[in-house]
N, C-alpha and C positions, 0 to 999 in steps of 0.2 A: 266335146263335152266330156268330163272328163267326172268318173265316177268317186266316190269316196267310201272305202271299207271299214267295216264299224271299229276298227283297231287306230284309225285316224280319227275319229271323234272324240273332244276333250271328255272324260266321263265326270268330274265336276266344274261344272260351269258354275260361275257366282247367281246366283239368283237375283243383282241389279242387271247384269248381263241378259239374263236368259229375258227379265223383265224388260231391256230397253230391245230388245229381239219382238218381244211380242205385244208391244204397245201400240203402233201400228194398226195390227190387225184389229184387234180391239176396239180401237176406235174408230175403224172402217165398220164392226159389224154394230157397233152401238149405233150408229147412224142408218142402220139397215132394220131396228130392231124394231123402230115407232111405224117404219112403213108397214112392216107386213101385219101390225097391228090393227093399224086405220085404216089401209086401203081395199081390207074386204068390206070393212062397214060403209067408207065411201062407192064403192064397186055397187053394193047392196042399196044404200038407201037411195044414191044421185043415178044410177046404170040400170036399176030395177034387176040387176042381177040376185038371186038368190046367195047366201053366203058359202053353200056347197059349191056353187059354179063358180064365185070366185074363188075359194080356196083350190079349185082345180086347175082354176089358170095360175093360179100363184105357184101351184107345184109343177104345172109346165112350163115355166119358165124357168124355175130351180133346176130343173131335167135337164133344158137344151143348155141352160148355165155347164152342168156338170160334163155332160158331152163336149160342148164346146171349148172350154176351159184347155183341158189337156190336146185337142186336138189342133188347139192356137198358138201355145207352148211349143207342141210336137212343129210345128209348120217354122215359129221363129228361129229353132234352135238348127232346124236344115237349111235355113237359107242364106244362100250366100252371102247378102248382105245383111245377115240376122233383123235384128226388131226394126230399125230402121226403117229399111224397106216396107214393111208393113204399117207402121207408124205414116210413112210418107201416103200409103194407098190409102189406109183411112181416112186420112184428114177432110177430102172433101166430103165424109158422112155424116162428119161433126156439127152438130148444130151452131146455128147461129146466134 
């Protein structure tokens, strides 16, 4: 892995550039935005959950999100067969 010093980063990048860099994510989190919306009220009226208990699961989930994230990252970037390998062990967790 091989690092990058802030002397190698272009310092004006075009803004359709920077824009097709972060279009992506964007659209990953627009898709993430109605869930956390509705799914305390579904939690709440269909689970009999109160909206305090579900917004606390919702935030532990965000939690082990954030811990796990970088700790999945850290694991693919040591491994000898990088993602791959991981990729291949998942698969049977995947739903059907």
């Amino acid at each position: 892995m091989s690092t990058m010093s802030r002397s190698t980063i272009p310092e004006n990048l075009p803004r359709w550039r920077l824009l097709a860099y972060a279009l992506p994510g964007m659209l990953l989190a627009s898709l993430g935005l109605p869930v956390m919306v509705l799914l305390p009220t579904a939690y709440a009226e269909d689970f009999g959950l109160g909206l305090a208990r579900a917004a606390v699961a919702l935030l532990a989930a965000r939690l082990v999100d954030v811990a796990a994230d970088p700790l999945i990252g850290w694991c693919c970037d040591r491994s000898p067969g990088g993602r791959k390998i991981w990729f291949a062990a998942g698969l049977p967790l995947w739903p059907r």
